[in-house]
N, C-alpha and C positions, 0 to 999 in steps of 0.2 A: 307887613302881613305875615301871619304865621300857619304855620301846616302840620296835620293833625297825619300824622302815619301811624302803621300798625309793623311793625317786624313782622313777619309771615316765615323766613325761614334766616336760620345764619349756622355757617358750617360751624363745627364743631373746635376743630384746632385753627389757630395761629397760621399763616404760611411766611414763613419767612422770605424778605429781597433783600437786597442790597441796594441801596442810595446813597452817592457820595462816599463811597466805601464804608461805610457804615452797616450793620445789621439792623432790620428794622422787620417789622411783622406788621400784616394786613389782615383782613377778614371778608370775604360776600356776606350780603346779606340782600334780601329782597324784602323791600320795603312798601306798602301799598295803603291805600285810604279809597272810600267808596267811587272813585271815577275811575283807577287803575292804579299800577304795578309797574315797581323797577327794580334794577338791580343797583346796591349801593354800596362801595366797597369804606371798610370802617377801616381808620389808621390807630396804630399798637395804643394811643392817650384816650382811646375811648374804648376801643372793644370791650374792655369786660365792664364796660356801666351800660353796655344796649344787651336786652336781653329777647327773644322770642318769642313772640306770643303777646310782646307788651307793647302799649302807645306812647308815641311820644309828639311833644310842640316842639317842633324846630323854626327858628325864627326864619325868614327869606334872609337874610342876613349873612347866617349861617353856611349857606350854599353859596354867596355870594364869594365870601373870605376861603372855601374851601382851594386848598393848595395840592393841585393834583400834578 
């Protein structure tokens, strides 16, 4: 099954954490499609391919494998 969202908002800069000693960067973004809204935090390998204002198909899958 796949899912049709909309970017509705995503901050501006990068925030940078630390995992595993390492430096790494995240992003908010609030995500939403005609039933409702959330909040979805993007890691540093995608940020700047989701942009605001635009759609996108994520597979269930997708969410599935997400390593938070």
């Amino acid at each position: 099954m796949d899912f049709k969202v909309r970017v509705l908002t995503k901050e501006e800069h990068k925030q940078p954490i630390v995992q595993n000693e390492k430096m790494k960067y995240k992003c908010d973004c609030v995500i939403g499609n005609n039933t409702n809204s959330m909040k979805l935090v993007l890691c540093e390998n995608i940020i700047d391919h989701i942009h605001a204002g635009k759609s996108y198909i994520v597979p269930l899958q997708e969410f599935k494998r997400a390593n938070f």
